[in-house]
Biotite code that builds the C-alpha atoms (Angstrom):
import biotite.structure as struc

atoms = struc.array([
    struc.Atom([-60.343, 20.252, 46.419], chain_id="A", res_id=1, res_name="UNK", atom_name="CA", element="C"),
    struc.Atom([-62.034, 18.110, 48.377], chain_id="A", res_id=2, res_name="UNK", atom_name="CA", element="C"),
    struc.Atom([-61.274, 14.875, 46.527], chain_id="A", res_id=3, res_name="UNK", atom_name="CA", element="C"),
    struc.Atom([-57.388, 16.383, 46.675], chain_id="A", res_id=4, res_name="UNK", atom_name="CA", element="C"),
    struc.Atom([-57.356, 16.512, 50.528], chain_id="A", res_id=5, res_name="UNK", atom_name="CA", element="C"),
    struc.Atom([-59.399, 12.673, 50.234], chain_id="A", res_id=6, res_name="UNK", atom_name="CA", element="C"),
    struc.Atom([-56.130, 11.793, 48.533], chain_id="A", res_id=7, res_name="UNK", atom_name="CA", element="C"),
    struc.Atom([-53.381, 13.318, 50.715], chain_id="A", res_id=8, res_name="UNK", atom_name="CA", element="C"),
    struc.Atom([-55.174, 11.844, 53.669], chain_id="A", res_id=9, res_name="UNK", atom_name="CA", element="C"),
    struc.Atom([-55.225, 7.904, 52.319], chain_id="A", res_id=10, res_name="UNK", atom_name="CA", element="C"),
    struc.Atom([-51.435, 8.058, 51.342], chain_id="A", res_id=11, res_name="UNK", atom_name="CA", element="C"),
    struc.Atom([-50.678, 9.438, 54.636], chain_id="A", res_id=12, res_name="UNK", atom_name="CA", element="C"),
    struc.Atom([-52.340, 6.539, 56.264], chain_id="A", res_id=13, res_name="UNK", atom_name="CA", element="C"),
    struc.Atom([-50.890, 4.325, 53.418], chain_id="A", res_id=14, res_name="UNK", atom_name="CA", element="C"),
    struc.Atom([-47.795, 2.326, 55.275], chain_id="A", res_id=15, res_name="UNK", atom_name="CA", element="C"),
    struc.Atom([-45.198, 1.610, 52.669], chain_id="A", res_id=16, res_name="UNK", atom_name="CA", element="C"),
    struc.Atom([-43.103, -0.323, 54.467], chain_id="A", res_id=17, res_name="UNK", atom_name="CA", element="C"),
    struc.Atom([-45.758, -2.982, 55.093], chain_id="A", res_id=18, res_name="UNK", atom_name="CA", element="C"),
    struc.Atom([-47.022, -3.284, 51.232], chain_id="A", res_id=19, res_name="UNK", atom_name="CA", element="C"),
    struc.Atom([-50.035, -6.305, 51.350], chain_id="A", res_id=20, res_name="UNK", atom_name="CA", element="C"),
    struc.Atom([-49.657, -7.069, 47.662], chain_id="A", res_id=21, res_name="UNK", atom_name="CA", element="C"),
    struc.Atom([-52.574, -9.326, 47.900], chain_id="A", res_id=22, res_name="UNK", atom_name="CA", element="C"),
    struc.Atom([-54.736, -6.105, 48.614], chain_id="A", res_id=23, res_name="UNK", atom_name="CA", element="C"),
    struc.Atom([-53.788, -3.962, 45.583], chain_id="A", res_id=24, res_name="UNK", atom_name="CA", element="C"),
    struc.Atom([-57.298, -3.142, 44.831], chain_id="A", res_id=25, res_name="UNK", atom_name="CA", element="C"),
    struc.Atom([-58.047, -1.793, 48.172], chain_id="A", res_id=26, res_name="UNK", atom_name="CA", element="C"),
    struc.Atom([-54.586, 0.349, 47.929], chain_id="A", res_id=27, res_name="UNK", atom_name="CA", element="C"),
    struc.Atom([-55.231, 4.668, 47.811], chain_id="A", res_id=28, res_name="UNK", atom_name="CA", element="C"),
    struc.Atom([-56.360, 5.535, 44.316], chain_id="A", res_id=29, res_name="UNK", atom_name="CA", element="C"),
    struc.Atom([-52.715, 7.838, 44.009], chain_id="A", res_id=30, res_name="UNK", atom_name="CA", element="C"),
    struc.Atom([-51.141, 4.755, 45.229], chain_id="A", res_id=31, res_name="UNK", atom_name="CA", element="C"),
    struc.Atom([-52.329, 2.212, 42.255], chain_id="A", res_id=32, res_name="UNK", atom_name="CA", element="C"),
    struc.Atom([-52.280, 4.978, 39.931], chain_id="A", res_id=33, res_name="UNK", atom_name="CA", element="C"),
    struc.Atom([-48.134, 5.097, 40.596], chain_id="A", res_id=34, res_name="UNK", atom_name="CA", element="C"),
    struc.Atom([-48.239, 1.437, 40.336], chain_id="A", res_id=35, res_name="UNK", atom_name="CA", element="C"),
    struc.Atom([-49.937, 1.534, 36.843], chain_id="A", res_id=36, res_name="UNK", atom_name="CA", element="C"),
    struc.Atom([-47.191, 4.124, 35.689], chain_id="A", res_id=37, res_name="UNK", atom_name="CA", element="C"),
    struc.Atom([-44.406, 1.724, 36.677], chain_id="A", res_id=38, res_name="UNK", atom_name="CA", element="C"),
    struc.Atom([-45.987, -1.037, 35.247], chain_id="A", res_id=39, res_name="UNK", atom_name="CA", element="C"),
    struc.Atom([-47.061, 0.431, 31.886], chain_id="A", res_id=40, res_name="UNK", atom_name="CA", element="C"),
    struc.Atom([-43.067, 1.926, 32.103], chain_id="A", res_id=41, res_name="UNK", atom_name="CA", element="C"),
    struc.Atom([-41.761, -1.832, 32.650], chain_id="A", res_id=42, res_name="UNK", atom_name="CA", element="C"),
    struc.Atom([-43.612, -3.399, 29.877], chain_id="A", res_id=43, res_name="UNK", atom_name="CA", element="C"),
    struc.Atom([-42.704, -0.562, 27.419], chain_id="A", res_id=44, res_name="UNK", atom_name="CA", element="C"),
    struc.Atom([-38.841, -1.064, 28.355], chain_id="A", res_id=45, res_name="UNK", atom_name="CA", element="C"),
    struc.Atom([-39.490, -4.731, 27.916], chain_id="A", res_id=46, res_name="UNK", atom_name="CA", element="C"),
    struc.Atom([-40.478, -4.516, 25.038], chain_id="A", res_id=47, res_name="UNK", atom_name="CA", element="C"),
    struc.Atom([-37.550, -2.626, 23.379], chain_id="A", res_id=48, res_name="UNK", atom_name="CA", element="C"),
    struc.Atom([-35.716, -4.388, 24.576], chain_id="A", res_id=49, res_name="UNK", atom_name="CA", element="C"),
    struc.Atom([-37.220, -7.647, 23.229], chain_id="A", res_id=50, res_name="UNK", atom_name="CA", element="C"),
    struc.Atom([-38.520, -6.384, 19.824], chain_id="A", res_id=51, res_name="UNK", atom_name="CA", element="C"),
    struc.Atom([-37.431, -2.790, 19.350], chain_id="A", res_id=52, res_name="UNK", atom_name="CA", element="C"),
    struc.Atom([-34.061, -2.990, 20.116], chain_id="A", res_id=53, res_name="UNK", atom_name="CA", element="C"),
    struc.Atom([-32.843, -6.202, 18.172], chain_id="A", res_id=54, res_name="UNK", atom_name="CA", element="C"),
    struc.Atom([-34.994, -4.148, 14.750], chain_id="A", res_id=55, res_name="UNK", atom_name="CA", element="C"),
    struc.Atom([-32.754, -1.428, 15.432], chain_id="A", res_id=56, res_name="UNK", atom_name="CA", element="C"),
    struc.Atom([-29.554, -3.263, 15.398], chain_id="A", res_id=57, res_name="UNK", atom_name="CA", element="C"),
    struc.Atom([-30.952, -4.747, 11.655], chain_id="A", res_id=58, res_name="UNK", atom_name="CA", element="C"),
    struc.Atom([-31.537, -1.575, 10.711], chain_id="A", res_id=59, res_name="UNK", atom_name="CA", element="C"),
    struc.Atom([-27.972, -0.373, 11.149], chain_id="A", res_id=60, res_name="UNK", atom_name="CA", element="C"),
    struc.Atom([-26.633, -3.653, 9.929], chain_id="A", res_id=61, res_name="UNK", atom_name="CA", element="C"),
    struc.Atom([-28.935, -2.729, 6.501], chain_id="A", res_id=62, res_name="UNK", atom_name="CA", element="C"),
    struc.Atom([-27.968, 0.610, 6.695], chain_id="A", res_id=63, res_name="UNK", atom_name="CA", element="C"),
    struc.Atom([-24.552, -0.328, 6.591], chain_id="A", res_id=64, res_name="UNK", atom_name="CA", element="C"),
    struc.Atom([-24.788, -2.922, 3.950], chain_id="A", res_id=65, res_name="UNK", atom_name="CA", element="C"),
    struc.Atom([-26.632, -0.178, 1.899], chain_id="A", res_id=66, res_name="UNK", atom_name="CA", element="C"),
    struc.Atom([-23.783, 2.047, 2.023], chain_id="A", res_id=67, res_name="UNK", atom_name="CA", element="C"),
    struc.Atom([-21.361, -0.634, 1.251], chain_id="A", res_id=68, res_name="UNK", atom_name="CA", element="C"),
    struc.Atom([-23.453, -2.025, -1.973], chain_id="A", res_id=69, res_name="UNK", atom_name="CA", element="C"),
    struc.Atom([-24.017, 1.662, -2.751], chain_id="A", res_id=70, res_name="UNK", atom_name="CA", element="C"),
    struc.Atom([-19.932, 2.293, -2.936], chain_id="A", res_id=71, res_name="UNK", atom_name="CA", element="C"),
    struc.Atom([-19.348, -0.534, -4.414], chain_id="A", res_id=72, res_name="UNK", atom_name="CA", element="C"),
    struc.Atom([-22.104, 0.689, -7.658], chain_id="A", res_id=73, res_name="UNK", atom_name="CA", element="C"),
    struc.Atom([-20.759, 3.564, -7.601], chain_id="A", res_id=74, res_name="UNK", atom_name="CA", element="C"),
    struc.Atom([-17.256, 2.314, -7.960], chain_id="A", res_id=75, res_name="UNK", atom_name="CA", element="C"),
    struc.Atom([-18.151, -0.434, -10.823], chain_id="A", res_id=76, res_name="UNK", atom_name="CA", element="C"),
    struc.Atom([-20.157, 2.269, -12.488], chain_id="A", res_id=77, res_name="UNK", atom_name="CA", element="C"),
    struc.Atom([-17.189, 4.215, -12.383], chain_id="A", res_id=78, res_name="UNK", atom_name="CA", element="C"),
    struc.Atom([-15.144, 1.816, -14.433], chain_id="A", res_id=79, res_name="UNK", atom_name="CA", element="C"),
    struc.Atom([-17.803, 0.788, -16.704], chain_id="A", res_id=80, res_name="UNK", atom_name="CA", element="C"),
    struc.Atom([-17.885, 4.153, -17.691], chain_id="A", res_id=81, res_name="UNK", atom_name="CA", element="C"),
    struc.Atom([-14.647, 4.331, -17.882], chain_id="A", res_id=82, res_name="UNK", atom_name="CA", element="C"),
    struc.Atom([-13.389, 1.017, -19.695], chain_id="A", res_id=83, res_name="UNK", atom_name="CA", element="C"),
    struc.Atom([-12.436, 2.161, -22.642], chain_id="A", res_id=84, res_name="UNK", atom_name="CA", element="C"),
    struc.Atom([-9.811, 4.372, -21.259], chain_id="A", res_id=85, res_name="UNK", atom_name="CA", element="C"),
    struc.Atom([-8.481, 1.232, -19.418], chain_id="A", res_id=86, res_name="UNK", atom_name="CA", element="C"),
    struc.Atom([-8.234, -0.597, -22.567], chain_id="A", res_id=87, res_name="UNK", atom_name="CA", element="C"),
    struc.Atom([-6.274, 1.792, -24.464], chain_id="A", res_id=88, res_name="UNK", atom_name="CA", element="C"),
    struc.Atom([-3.970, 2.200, -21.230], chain_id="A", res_id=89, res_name="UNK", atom_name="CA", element="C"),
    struc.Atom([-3.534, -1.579, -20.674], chain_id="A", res_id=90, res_name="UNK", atom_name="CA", element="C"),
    struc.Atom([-2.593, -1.359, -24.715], chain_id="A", res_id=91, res_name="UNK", atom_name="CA", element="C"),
    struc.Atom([-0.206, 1.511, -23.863], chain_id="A", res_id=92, res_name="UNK", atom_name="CA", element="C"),
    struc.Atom([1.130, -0.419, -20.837], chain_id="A", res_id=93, res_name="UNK", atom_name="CA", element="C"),
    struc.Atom([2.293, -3.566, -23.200], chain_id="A", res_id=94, res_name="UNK", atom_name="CA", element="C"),
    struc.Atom([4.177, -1.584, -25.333], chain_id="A", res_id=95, res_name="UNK", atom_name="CA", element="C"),
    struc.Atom([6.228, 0.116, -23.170], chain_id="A", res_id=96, res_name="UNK", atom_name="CA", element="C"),
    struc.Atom([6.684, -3.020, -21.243], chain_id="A", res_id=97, res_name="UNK", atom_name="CA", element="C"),
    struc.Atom([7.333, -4.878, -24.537], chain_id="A", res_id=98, res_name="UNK", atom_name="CA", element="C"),
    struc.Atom([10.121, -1.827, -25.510], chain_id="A", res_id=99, res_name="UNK", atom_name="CA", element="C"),
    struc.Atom([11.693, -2.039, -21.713], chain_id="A", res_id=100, res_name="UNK", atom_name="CA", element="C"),
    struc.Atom([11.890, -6.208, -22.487], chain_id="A", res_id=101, res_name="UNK", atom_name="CA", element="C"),
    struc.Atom([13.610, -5.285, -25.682], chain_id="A", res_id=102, res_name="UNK", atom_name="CA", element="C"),
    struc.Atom([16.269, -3.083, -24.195], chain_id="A", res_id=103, res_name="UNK", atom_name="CA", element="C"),
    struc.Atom([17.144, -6.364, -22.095], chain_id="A", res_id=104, res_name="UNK", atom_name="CA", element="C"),
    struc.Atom([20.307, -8.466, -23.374], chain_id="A", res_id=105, res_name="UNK", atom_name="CA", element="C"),
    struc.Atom([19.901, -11.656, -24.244], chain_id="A", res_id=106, res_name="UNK", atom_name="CA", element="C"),
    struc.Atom([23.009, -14.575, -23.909], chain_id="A", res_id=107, res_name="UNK", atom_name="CA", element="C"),
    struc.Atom([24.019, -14.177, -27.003], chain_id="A", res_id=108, res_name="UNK", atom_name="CA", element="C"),
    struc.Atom([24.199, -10.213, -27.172], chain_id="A", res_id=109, res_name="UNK", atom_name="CA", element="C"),
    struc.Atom([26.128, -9.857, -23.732], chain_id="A", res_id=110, res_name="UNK", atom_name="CA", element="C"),
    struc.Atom([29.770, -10.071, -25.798], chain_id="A", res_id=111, res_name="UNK", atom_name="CA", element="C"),
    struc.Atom([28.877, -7.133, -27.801], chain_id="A", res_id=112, res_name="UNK", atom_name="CA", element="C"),
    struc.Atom([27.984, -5.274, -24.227], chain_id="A", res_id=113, res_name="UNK", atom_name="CA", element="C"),
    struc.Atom([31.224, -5.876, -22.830], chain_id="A", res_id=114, res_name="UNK", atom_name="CA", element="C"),
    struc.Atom([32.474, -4.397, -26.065], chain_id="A", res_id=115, res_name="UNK", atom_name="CA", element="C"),
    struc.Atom([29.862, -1.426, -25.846], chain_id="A", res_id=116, res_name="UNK", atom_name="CA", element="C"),
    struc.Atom([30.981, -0.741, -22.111], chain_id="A", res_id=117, res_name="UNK", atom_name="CA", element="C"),
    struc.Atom([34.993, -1.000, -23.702], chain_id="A", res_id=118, res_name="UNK", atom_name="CA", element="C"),
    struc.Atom([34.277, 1.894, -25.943], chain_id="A", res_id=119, res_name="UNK", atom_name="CA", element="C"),
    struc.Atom([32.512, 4.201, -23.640], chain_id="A", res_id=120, res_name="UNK", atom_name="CA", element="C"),
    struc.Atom([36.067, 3.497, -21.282], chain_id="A", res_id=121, res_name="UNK", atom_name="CA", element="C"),
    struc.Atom([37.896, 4.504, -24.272], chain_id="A", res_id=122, res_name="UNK", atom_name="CA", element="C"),
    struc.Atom([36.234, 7.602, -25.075], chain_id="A", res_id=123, res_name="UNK", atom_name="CA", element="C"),
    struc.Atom([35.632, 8.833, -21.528], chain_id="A", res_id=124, res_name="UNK", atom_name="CA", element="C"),
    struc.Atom([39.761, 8.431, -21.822], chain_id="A", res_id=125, res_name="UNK", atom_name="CA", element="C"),
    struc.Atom([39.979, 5.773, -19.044], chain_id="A", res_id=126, res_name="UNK", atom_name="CA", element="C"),
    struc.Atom([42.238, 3.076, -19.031], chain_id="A", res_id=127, res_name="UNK", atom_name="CA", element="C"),
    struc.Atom([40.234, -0.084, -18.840], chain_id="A", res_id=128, res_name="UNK", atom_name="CA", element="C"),
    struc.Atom([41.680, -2.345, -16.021], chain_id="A", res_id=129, res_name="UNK", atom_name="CA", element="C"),
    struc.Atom([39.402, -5.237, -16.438], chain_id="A", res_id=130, res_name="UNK", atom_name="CA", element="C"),
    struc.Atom([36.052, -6.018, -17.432], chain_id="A", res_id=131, res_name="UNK", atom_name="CA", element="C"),
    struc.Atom([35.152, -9.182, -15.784], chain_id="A", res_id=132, res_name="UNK", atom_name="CA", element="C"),
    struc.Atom([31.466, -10.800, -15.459], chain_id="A", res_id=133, res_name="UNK", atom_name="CA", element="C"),
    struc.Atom([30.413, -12.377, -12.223], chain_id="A", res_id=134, res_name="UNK", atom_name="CA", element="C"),
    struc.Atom([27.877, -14.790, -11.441], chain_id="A", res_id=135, res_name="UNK", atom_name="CA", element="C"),
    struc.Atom([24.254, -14.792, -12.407], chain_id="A", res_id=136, res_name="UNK", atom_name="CA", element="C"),
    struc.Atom([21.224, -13.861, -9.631], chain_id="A", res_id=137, res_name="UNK", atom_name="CA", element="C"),
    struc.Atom([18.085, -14.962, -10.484], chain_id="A", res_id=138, res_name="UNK", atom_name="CA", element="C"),
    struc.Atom([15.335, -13.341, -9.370], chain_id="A", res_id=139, res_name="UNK", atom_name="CA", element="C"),
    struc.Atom([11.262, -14.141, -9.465], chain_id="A", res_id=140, res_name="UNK", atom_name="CA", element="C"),
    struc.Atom([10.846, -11.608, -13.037], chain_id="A", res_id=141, res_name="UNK", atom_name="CA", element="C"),
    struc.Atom([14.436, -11.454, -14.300], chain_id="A", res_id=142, res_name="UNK", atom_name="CA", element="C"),
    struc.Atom([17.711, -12.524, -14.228], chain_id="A", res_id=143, res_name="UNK", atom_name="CA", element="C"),
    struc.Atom([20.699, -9.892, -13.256], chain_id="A", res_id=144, res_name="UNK", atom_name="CA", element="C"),
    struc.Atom([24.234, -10.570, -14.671], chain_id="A", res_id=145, res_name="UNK", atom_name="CA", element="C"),
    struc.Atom([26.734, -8.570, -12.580], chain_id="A", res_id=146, res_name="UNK", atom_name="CA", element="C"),
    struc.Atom([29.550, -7.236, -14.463], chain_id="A", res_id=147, res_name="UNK", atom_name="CA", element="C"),
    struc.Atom([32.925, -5.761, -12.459], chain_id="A", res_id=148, res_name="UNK", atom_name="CA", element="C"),
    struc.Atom([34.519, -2.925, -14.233], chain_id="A", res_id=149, res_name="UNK", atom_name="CA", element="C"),
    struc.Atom([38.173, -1.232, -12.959], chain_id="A", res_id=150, res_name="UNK", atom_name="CA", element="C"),
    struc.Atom([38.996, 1.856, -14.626], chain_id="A", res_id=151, res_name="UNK", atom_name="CA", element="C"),
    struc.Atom([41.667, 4.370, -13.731], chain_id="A", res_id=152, res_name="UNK", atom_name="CA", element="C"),
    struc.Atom([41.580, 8.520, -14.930], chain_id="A", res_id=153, res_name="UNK", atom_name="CA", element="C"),
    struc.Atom([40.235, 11.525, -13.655], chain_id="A", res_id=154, res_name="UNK", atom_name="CA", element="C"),
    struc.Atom([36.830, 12.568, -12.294], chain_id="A", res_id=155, res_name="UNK", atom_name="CA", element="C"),
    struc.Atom([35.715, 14.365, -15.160], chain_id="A", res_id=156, res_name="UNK", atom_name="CA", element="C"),
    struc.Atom([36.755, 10.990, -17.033], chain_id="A", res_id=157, res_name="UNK", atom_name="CA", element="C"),
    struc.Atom([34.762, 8.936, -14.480], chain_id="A", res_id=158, res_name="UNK", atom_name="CA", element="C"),
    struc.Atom([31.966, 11.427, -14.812], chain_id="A", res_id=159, res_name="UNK", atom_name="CA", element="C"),
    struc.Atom([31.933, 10.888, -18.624], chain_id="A", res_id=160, res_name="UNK", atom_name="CA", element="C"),
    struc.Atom([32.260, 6.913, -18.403], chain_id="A", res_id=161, res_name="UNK", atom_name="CA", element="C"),
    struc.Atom([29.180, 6.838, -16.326], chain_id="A", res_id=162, res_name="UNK", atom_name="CA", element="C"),
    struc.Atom([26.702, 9.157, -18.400], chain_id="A", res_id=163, res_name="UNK", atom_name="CA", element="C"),
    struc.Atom([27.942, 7.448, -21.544], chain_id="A", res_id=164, res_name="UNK", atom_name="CA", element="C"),
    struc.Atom([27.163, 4.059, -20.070], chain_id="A", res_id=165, res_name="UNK", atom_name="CA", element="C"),
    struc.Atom([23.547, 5.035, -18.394], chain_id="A", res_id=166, res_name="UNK", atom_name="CA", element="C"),
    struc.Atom([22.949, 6.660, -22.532], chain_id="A", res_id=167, res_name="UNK", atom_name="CA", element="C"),
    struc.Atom([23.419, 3.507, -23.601], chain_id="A", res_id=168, res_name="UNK", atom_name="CA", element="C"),
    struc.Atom([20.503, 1.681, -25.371], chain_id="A", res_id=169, res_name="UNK", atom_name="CA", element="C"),
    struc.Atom([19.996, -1.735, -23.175], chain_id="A", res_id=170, res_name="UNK", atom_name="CA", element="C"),
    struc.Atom([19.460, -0.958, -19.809], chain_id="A", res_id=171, res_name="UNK", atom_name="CA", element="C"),
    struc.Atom([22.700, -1.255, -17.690], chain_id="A", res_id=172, res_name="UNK", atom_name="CA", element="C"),
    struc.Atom([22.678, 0.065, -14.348], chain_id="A", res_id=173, res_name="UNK", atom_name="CA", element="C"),
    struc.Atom([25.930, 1.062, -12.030], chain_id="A", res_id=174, res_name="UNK", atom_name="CA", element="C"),
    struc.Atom([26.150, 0.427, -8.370], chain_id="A", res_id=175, res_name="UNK", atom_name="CA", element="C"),
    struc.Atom([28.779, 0.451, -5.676], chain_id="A", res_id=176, res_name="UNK", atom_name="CA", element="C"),
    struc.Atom([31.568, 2.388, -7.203], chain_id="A", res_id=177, res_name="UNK", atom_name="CA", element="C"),
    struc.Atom([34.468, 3.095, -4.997], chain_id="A", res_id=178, res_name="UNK", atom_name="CA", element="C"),
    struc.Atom([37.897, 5.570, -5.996], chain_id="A", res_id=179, res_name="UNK", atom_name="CA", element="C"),
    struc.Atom([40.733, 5.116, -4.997], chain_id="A", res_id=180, res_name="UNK", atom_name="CA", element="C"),
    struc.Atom([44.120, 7.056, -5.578], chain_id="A", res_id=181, res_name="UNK", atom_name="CA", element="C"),
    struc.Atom([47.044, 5.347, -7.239], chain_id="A", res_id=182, res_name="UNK", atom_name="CA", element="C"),
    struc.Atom([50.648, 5.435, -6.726], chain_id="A", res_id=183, res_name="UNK", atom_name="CA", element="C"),
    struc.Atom([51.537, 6.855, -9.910], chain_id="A", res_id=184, res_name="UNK", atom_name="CA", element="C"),
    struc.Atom([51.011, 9.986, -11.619], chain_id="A", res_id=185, res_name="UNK", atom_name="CA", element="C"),
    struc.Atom([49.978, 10.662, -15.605], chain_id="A", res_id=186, res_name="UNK", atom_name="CA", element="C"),
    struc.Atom([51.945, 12.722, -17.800], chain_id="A", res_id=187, res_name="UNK", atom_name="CA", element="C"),
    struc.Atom([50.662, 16.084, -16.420], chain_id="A", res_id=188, res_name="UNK", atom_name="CA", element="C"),
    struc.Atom([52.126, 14.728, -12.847], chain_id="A", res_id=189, res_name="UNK", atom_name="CA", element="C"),
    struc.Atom([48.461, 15.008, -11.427], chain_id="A", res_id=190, res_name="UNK", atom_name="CA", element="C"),
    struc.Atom([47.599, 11.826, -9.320], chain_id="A", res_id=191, res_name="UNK", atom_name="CA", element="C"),
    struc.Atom([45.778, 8.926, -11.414], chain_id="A", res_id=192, res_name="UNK", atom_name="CA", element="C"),
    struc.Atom([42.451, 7.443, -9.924], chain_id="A", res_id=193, res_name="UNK", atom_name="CA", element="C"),
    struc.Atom([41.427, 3.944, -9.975], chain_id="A", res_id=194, res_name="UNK", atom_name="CA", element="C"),
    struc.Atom([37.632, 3.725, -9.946], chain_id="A", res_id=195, res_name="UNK", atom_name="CA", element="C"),
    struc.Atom([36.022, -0.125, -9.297], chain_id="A", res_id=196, res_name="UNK", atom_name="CA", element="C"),
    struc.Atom([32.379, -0.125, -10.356], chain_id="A", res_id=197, res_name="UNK", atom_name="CA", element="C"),
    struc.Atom([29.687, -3.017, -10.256], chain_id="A", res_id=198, res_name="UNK", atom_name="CA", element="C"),
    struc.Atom([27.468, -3.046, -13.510], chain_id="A", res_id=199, res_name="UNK", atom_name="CA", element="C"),
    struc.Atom([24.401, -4.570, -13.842], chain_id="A", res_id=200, res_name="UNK", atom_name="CA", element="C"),
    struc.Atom([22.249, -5.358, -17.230], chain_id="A", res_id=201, res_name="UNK", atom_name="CA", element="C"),
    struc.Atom([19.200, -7.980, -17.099], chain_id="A", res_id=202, res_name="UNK", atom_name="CA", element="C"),
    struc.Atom([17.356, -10.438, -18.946], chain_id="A", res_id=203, res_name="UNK", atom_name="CA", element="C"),
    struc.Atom([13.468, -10.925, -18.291], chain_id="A", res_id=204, res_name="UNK", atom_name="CA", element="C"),
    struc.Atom([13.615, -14.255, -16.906], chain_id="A", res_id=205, res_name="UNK", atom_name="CA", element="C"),
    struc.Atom([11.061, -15.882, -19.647], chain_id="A", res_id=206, res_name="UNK", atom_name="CA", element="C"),
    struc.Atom([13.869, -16.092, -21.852], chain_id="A", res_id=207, res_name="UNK", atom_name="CA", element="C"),
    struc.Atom([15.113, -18.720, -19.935], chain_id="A", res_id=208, res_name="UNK", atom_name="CA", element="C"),
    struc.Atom([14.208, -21.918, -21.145], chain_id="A", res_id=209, res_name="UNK", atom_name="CA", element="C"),
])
């Protein structure tokens, strides 16, 4: 108790607004004890700072790394296990790609689609207007070749015309059809359509030589 009241009585008579830094040694026991504290504080916060800290940003950078390298195994293990299945679907993949490039007109075979697309007008009951091909578009994989078709009929005729055409076994596909009603009427006196239709069939562009 004694050595308590010792202490309370030398840091009341410590002045700390006149600090003589020179004289630490000779500064209340309480007094350099504090100082200690804040000095063994300020090298300890220095030193995380220089050492500590920079290990701990490695550490998440590894960490990091670690779970990238650890996806990535898992992901390669994945398809190692798994190659076999990738070979037979690669296999599967080239034949239907091989049957789709089959269903694809070449030159030489696009007179005997005009004459294809003629017949399903003449079943379907349509009058066939024209059948007229337009110009060629190129494109990176394949080359289109537009074809114009005018029919005239009914609905259930147009209907008919354009399932029998997307049965048909090279791929043709329709686009931007547009009816129209015609001055004249059929035999029943019901009104006659007129139906203008783009076609388009393809040919995979490594045909072209």
């Amino acid at each position: 108790m004694a050595d308590l009241n010792k202490y309370i009585e030398q840091l009341q008579d410590f002045d700390v607004n006149n600090i003589d830094w020179d004289k630490v040694g000779v500064w209340p026991a309480p007094a350099r004890a504090f100082l200690c504290i804040v000095a063994a504080a300020a090298i300890i916060f220095g030193g995380y700072m220089l050492f500590v800290k920079d290990k701990n940003v490695s550490l998440a950078s590894a960490q990091a790394k670690e779970s990238e390298l650890k996806t990535s195994f898992e992901r390669k293990a994945f398809e190692a296990a798994n190659l076999e299945r990738y070979k037979n679907q690669m296999v599967e993949m080239k034949e239907t790609f091989g049957a789709l490039v089959s269903r694809l007109p070449t030159d030489t075979e696009v007179p005997g689609l005009l004459e294809d697309i003629d017949d399903k007008g003449v079943d379907s009951r349509l009058t066939i207007k024209s059948i007229a091909l337009q110009n060629e578009v190129s494109t990176e994989f394949h080359i289109e070749l537009p074809i114009k078709i005018v029919v005239s009929g009914g609905y259930h005729e147009f209907g008919a015309f354009v399932s029998g055409i997307a049965g048909m076994p090279r791929i043709v596909t329709l686009h931007d059809f547009t009816i129209s009603k015609e001055a004249k009427k059929n035999a029943a006196g019901n009104s006659v359509l007129s139906m203008d239709i783009l076609a388009k069939t393809y040919r995979y562009k490594s045909q072209d030589k």
